[in-house]
C-alpha positions in Angstrom: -30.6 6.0 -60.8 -33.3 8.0 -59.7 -36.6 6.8 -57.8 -39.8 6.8 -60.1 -42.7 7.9 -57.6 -46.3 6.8 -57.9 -49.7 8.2 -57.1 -53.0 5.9 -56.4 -55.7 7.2 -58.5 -59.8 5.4 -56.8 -62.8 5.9 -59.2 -66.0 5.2 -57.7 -68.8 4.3 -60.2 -72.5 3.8 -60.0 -71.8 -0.2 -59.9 -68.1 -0.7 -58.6 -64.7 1.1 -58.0 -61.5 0.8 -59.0 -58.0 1.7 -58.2 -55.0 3.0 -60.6 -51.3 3.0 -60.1 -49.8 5.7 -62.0 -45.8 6.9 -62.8 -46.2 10.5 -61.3 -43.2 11.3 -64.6 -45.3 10.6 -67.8 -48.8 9.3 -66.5 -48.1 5.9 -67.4 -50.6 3.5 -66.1 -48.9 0.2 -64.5 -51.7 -1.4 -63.0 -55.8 -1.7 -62.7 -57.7 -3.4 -60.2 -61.9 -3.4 -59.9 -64.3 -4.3 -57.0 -67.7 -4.7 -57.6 -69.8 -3.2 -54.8 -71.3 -5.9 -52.9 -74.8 -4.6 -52.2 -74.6 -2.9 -55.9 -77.2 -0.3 -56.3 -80.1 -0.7 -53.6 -83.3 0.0 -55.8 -85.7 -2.6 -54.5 -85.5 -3.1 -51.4 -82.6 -2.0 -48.0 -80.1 -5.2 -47.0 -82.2 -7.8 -44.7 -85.4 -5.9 -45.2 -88.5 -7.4 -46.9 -90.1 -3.8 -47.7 -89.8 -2.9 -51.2 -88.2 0.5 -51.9 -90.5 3.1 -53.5 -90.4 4.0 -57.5 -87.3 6.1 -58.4 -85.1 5.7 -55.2 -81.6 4.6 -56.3 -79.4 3.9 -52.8 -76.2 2.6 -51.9 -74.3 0.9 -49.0 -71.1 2.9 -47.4 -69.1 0.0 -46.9 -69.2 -1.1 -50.2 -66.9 2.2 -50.8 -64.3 1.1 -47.8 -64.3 -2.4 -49.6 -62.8 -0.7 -53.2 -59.9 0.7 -50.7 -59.3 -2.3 -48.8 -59.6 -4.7 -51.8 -58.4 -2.6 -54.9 -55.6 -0.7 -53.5 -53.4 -3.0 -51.8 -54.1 -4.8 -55.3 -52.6 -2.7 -57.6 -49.7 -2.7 -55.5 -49.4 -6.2 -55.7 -49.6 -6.7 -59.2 -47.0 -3.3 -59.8 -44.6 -4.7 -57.8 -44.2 -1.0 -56.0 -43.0 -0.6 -52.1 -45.9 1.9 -50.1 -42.6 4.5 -49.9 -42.8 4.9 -53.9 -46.3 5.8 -53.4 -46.4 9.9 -52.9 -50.1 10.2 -53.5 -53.6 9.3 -53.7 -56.4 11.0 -55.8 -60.3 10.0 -55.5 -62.8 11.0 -58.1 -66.6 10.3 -57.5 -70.3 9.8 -59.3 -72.5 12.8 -58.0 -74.4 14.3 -56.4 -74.1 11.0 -54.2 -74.6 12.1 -50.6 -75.2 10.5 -47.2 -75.7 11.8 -43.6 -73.3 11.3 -40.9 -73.1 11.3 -36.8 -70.7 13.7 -35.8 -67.6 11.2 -35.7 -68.2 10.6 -39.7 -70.3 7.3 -39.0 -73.0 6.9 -41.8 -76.3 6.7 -40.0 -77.5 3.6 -42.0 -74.9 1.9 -39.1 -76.5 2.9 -36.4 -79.1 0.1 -35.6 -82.2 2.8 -34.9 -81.9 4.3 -38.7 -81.1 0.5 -39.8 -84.4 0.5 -41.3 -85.0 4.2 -43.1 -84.2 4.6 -46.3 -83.3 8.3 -45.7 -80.1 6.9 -43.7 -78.7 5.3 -46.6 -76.5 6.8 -48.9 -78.3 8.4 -52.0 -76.8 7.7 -55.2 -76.7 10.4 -58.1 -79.3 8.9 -60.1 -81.6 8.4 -57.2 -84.8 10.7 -58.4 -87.5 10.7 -56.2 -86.6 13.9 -54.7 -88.1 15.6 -57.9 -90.6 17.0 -56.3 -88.7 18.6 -53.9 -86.4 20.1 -56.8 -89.4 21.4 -59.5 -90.6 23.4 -55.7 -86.8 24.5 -55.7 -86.8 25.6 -58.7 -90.3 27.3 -58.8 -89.2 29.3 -55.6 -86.2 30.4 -57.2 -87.8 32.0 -59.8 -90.1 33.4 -58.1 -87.7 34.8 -55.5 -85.5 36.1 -58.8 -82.6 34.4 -57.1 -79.4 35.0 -59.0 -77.9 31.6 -58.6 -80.4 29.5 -60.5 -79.1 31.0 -64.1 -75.8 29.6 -63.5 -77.5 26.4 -63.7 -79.3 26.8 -67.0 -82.8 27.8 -65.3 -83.5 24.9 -63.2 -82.1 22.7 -60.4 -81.9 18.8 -60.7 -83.8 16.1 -58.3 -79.9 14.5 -58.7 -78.6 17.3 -56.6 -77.7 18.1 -53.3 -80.6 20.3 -51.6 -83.2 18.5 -52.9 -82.0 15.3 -51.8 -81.4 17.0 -48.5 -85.0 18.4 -48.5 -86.7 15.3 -49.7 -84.8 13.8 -46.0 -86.1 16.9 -43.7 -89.8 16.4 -45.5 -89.9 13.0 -45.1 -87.8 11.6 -42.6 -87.2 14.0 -39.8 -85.6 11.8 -37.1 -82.8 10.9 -39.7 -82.4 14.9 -40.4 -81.8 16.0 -36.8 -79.8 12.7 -36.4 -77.7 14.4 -39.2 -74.6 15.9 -38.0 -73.5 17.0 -41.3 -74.5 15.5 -44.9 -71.9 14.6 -46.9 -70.7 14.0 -50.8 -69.6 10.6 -50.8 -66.6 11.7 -52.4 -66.0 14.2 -49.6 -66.8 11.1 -47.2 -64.3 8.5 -48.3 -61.2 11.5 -48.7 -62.3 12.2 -45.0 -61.9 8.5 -44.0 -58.7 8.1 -45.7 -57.6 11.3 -43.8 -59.6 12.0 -40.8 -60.3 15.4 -41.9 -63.6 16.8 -44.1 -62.9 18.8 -47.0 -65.4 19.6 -49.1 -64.3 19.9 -52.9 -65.1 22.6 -54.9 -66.6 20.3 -58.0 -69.0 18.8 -55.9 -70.0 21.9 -53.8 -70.6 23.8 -57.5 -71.8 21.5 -59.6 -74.1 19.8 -57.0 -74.4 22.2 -53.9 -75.5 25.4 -55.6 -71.6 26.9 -53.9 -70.1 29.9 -55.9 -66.6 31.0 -55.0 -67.4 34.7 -54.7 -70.9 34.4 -53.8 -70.7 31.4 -51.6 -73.9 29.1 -50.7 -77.6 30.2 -51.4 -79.0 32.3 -49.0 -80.4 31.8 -45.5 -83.9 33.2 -46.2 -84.4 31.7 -49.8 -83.5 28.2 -47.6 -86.2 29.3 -44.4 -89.0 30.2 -46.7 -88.0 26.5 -48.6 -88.4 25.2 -45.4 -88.0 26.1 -42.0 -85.9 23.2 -41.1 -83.4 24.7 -43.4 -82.6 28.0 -41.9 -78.9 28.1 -41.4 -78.4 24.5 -43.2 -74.8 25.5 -45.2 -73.4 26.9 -41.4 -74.6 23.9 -39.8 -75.3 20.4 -41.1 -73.7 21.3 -44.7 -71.0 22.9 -43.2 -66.6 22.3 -44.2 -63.9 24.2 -46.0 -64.4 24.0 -50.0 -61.2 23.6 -52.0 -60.6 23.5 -55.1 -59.5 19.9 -57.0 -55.5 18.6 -56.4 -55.3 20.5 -52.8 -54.2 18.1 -49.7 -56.9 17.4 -47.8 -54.6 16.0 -45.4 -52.6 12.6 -44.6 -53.4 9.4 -44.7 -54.0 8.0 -40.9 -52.3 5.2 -39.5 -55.3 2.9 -39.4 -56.3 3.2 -43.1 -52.2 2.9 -43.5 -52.4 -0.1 -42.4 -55.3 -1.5 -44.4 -54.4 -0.5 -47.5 -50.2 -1.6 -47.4 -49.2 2.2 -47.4 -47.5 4.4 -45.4 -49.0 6.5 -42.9 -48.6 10.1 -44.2 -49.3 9.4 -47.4 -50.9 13.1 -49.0 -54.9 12.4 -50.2 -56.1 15.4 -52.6 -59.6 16.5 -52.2 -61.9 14.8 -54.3 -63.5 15.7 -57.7 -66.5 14.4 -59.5 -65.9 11.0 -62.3 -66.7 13.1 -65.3 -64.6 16.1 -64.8 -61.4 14.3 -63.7 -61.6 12.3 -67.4 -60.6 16.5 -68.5 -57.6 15.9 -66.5 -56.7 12.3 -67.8 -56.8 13.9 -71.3 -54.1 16.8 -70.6 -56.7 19.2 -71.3 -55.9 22.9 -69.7 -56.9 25.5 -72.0 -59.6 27.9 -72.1 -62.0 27.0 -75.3 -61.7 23.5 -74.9 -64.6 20.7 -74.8 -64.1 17.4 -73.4 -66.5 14.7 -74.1 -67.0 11.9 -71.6 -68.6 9.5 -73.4 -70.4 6.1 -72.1 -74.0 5.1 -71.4 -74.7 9.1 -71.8 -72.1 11.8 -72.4 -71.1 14.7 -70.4 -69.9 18.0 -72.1 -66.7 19.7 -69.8 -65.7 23.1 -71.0 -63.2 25.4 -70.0 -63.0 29.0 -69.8 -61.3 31.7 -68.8 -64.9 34.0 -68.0 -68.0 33.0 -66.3 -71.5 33.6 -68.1 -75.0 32.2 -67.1 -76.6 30.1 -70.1 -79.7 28.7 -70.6 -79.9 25.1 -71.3 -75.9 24.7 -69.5 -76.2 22.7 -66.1 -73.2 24.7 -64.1 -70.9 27.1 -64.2 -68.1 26.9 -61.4 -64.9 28.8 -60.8 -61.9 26.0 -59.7 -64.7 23.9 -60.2 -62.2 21.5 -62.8 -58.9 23.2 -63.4 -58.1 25.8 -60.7 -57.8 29.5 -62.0 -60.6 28.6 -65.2 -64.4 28.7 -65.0 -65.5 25.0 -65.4 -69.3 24.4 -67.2 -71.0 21.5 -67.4 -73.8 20.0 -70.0 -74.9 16.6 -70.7 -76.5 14.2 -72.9 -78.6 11.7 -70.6 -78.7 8.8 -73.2 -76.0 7.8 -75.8 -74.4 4.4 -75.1 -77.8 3.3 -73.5 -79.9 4.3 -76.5 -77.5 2.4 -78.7 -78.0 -0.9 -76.4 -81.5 -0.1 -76.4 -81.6 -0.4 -79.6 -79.4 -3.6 -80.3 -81.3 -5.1 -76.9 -85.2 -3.7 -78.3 -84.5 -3.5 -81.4 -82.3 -6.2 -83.1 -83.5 -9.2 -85.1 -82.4 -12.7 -84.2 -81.1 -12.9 -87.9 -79.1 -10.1 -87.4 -77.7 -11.5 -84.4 -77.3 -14.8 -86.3 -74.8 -13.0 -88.9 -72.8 -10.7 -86.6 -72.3 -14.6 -84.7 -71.0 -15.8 -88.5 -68.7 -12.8 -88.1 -67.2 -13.3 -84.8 -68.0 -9.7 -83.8 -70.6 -8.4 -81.5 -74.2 -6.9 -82.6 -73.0 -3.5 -82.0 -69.5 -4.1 -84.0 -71.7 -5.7 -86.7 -74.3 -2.7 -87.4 -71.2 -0.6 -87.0 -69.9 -2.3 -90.3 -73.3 -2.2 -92.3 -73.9 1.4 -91.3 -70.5 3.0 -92.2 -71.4 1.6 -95.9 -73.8 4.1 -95.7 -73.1 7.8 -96.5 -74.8 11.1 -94.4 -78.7 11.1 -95.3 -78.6 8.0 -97.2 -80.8 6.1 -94.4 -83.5 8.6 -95.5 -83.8 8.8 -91.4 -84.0 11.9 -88.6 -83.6 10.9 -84.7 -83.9 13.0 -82.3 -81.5 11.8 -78.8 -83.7 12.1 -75.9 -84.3 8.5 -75.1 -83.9 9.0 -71.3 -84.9 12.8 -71.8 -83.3 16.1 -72.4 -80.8 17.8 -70.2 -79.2 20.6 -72.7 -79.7 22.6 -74.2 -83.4 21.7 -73.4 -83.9 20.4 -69.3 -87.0 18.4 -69.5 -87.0 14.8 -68.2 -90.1 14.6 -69.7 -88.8 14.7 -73.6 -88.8 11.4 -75.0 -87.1 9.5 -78.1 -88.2 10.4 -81.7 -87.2 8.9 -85.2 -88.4 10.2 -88.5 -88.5 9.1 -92.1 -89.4 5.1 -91.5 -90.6 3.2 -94.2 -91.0 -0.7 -95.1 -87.9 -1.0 -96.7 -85.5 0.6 -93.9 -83.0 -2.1 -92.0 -81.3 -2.0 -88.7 -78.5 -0.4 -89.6 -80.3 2.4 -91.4 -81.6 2.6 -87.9 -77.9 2.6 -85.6 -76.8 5.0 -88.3 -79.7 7.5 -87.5 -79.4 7.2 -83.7 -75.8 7.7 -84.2 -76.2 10.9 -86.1 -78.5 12.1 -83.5 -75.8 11.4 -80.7 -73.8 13.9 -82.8 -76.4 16.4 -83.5 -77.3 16.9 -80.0 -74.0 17.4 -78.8 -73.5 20.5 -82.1 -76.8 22.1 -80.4 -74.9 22.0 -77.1 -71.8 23.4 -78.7 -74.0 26.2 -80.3 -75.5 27.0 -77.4 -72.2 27.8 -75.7 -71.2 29.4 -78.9 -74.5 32.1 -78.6 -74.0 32.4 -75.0 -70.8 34.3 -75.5 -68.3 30.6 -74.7 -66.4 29.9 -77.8 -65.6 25.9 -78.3 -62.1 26.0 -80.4 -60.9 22.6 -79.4 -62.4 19.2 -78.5 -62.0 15.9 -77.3 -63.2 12.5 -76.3 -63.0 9.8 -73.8 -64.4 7.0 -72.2 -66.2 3.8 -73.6 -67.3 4.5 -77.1 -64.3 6.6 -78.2 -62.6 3.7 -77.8 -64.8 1.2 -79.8 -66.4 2.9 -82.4 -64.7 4.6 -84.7 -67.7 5.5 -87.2 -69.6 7.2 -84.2 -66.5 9.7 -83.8 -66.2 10.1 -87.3 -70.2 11.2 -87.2 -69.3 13.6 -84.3 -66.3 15.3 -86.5 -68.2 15.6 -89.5 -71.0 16.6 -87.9 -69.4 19.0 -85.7 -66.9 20.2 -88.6 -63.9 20.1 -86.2 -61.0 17.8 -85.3 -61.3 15.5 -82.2 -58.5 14.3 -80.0 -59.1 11.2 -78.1 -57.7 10.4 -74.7 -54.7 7.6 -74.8 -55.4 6.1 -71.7 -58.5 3.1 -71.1 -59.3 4.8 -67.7 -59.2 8.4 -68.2 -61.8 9.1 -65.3 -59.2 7.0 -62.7 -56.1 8.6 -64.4 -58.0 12.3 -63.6 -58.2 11.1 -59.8 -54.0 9.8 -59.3 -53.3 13.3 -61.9 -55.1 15.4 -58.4 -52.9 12.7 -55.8 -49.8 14.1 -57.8 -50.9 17.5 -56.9 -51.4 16.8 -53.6 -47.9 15.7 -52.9 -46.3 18.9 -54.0 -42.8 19.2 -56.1 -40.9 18.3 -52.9 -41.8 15.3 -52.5 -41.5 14.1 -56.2 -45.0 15.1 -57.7 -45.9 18.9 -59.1 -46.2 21.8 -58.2 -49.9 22.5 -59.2 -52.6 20.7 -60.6 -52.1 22.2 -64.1 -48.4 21.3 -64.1 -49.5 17.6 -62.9 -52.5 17.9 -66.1 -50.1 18.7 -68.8 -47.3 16.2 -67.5 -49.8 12.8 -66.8 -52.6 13.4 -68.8 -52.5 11.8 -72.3 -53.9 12.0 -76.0 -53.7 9.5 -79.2 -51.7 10.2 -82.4 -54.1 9.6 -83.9 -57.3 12.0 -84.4 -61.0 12.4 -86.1 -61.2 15.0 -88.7 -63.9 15.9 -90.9 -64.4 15.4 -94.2 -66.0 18.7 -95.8 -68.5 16.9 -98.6 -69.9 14.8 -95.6 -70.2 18.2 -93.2 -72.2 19.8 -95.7 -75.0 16.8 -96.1 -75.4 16.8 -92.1 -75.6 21.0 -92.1 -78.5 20.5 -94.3 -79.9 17.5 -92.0 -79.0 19.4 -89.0 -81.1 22.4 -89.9 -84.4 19.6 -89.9 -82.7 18.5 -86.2 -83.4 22.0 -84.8 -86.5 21.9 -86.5 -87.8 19.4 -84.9 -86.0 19.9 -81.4 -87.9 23.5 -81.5 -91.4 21.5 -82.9 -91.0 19.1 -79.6 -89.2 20.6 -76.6 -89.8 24.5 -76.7 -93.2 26.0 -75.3 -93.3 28.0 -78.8 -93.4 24.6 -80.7 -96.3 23.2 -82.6 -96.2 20.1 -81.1 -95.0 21.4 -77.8 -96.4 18.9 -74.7 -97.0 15.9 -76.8 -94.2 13.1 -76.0 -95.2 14.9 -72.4 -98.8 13.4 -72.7 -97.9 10.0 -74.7 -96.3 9.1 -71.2 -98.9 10.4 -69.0 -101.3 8.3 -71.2 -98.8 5.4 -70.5 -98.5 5.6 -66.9 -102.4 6.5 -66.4 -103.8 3.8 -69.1 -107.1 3.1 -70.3 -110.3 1.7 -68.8 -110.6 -2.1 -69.5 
């Protein structure tokens, strides 16, 4: 009989990590095991220390990440029954841009007892945003300068990102800086612990790190006239080979061997961001597809076989998801959060009273009530920029809009509009690649909602007039991760030969699909056109009411004389 091999898939998240054991033949998941992070996220104040963290800063503790190996790997094991010789591989997958600086042995400075106490020392997660003024003066130099690079990301860099993370440290904390031997992508931090070796990954470095294959890093004088203490920062202190996702980074050392119940030797792949391994845990590896990674906000993955700069789309990178296709990115920043909002803000206790009667949850319960409903019979218009827009319009300043209320709506008139506008966003995304020349002829879903709410997908493939295809597996993000350790161990040794052979072998899709139904497609074309209408009213400089959610929440933060 012949030995089944595994791989070892580790997704980090914003609030824990967890570890997947995987059958390298068919992608068949045999065991999950999740560790909370211990310190969580660090948003009010450092471990031990009684001073409160400014507004915006989002941090988190490095140890918490060694914890998830130590912990969740030698768990799965356990619970698989599997002997560390049947494991061939491990694969790590990452939220970003989630960075931290280093001493030149890999040691995170937050360890060293004289940076115990700056904030700059930590690790700074991907939603950490007080670097956004450090990225608007990014941006702003870039267009003036006419660099090249900044259309590949739509027209304007994110506070989320690397450099202005890294500029926000060099501003504001320069003893950390110089302490800085290198700063590194979490992601890239973790595969170089496993390993011993730093390899930078070509999803982060694009995405995140402004890197293009051909191009390489942003230049040395665009960084000097940023700053001076940036001159020669990608040859120094952000310096490492980038490779592209499912390459060996190397072996896994003796020490970690130990730690974890594996054997030292053990192939680690280079790393690759959370929301574009889930393209790998769905099979996906054709040019013209769209995955959607859907959870608290949804992140649009699209494959290609050309590269073009589009306005409103967050990234282009070659290699940057499947090796030999351009990889874009575009997002969503609220679509499982705006629905809680609404059940948490929102929700009467009657309402919560009958969906108790029911035995269902209140989101299960408005599902019901709403999907008695047909396309515009709510009477209601939403607009999806509850946490701001992304794409096609970048402004963090947007802000939530419904239209259409009157005395007589309900709740689930309500759900059913923010569902809708879940959907209609993500067609102006799709019709944004569509006029920029990057044709969309396939899509699919994953994650959280996918999974539990089936009249939300049905939206989305009405709205969108096309079929969806949704992932098979619970955990396509972790799958994604073990799909690149299969990779990494090469045919020889039982896995594949390249990371699209390991794709189309491991990753996996449901029987059963979303299709639209044409008489409900034509009632949301017709409510769609008012969408646009109103996205150009609010978010575009040429709208009427161009500036005004803008001021409602300067008024907010400002207030009024009492």
């Amino acid at each position: 009989m012949k030995k089944r091999n595994y791989v070892v898939g580790v997704d980090f998240g914003t609030e824990s990590g967890r570890a997947i054991l995987v059958d390298v033949l068919h992608g068949e998941e045999l065991a999950v095991h999740v560790t909370p992070y211990p310190h969580g996220v660090i948003d009010a104040a450092l471990p031990g220390s009684p001073n409160r963290l400014p507004q915006d800063w989002a941090l988190q503790h490095p140890a918490d990440y060694l914890e998830v190996l130590r912990r969740s790997i030698p768990a799965v094991m356990q619970q698989a029954g599997i002997q560390p010789e049947q494991v061939i591989g491990i694969g790590v997958d990452f939220t970003a841009c989630t960075v931290l600086p280093v001493n030149e042995h890999g040691m995170p400075l937050c360890f060293l007892e004289e940076f115990r106490e700056d904030p700059h020392a930590w690790v700074k997660l991907w939603k950490h945003h007080a670097a956004e003024p450090q990225a608007k003066r990014l941006t702003e130099l870039a267009r003036t300068r006419d660099e090249s690079f900044l259309s590949r990301y739509g027209g304007s860099i994110s506070s989320e990102w690397l450099l202005p993370k890294v500029l926000e440290t060099a501003e504001l904390s320069p003893a950390v800086f110089e302490a800085a031997d290198r700063f590194v992508e979490a992601a890239d931090w973790v595969v170089w612990q496993l390993c011993g070796e730093l390899t930078r990954n070509s999803c982060c470095a694009g995405y995140k790190g402004m890197w293009h294959k051909t191009e390489g890093y942003v230049s040395d004088d665009f960084l000097k006239e940023l700053h001076p203490k940036l001159e020669g920062l990608y040859s120094s202190k952000l310096a490492g080979a980038v490779q592209p996702a499912g390459v060996r980074a190397g072996t896994l050392r003796q020490e970690q061997a130990e730690q974890l119940g594996l054997l030292p030797g053990t192939p680690v792949a280079t790393a690759i961001i959370d929301a574009h391994a889930a393209v790998l845990g769905c099979g996906v590896t054709e040019p013209g597809s769209m995955v959607l990674a859907m959870g608290t906000s949804l992140c649009h993955m699209v494959l290609s076989g050309e590269e073009r700069h589009i306005d409103g789309v967050s990234g282009v990178v070659e290699d940057g998801i499947v090796p030999g296709l351009f990889g874009y990115e575009a997002g969503q920043p609220a679509v499982g959060d705006m629905f809680a909002w609404f059940v948490n803000a929102c929700v009467s206790a009657d309402t919560k009273s009958e969906a108790e009667k029911a035995g269902c949850s209140v989101h299960e319960w408005l599902e019901k009530q709403a999907a008695k409903l047909q396309a515009g019979e709510s009477g209601l218009l939403a607009i999806d920029w509850w946490n701001g827009g992304r794409a096609p319009i970048m402004n963090a300043g947007l802000s939530g809009l419904m239209v259409g209320l009157t005395l007589g709506t309900t709740q689930a008139e309500m759900y059913r509009a923010l569902l809708e506008a879940a959907a209609f966003g993500t067609r102006s995304i799709v019709d944004r690649f569509r006029v920029g020349g990057v044709h969309i002829e396939a899509l699919y879903a994953c994650g959280g909602l996918p999974q539990k709410n089936r009249l939300l997908m049905q939206i989305f493939a009405d709205v969108l007039g096309m079929e969806i295809k949704i992932a098979k597996s619970s955990q396509p993000v972790a799958l994604g991760a073990a799909i690149c350790g299969a990779a990494a161990a090469g045919a020889a040794a039982g896995g594949y030969g390249s990371l699209r052979e390991a794709i189309q072998a491991m990753g996996r899709l449901q029987e059963h699909s979303y299709k639209p139904t044409e008489r409900t497609k034509a009632a949301y074309d017709r409510l769609y056109g008012h969408y646009r209408a109103l996205q150009d009213a609010y978010g575009t400089p040429q709208g009427k009411l161009f500036g005004l959610m803008e001021d409602l929440k300067r008024l907010r933060s400002e207030g009024l004389p009492r």
